[in-house]
N, C-alpha and C positions, 0 to 999 in steps of 0.2 A: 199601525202605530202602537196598539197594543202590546204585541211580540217585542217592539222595536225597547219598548218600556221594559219590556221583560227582562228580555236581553241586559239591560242594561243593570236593572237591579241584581240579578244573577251575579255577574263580573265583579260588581261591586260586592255584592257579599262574599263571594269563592276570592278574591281578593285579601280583604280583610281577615279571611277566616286561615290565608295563609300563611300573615306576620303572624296571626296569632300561634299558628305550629310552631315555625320557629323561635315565638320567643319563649314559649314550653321547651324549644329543642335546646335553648341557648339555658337555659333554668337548670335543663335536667341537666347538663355538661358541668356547669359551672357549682351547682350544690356539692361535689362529685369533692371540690377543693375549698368552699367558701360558705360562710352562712349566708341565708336569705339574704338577709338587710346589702353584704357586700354583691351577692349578686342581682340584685333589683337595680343598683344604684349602677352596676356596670354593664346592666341589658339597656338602662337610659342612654348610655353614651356611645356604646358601640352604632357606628354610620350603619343606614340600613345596606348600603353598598359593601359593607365588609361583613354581612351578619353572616353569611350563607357558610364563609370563609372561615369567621372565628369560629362559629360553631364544630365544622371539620376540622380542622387544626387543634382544638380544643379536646374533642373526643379523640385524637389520636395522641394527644401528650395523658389524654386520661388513662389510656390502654396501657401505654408505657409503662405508668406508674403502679399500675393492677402486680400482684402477685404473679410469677412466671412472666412477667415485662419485658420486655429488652429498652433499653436505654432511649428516649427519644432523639434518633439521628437527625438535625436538620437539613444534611441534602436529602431525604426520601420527603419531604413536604414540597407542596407545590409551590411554587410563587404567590398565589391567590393564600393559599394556610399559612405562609407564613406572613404576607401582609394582616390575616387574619388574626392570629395569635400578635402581633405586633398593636393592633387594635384594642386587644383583651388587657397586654399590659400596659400599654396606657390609659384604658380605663380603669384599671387597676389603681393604680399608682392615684387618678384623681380622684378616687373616692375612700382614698386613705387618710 
């Protein structure tokens, strides 16, 4: 029974300790084009079912824009990056 508690507290924490990466990974992406305040207010509203997504789709429009860039093409994004970036800017949009 012990183990079984274990087990369980473990999942629970490596769980948690996961959203938390990503919402540092979703920070680090997003400071890259916005201050704090607009991207706290657009890590609140991004679905956690689109985060994995915005996040990717986000870092690859960030590369784009870097010096030596090339243009961000939307067919090389996957279906899931661009539902994700579609995510972003309507999170966008409501905390303007």
């Amino acid at each position: 029974m012990r183990m079984v508690s274990f087990g369980l507290v473990f999942c629970g924490l490596a769980s948690g300790l996961s959203t938390v990466v990503r919402a540092d990974d979703f920070m680090t992406e997003c400071l890259v084009t916005a201050d704090q305040r607009m991207c706290q207010c657009m890590s609140d509203k991004i679905p956690a079912d689109k985060r994995a997504a915005a996040i990717d789709g986000m870092r690859k429009s960030n590369t784009s824009t870097q010096p030596g860039g090339n243009l961000l093409d939307p067919s090389t994004l996957s279906q899931e990056q661009m539902q994700g970036l579609d995510a972003v800017v309507i999170a966008q949009a409501s905390c303007m």
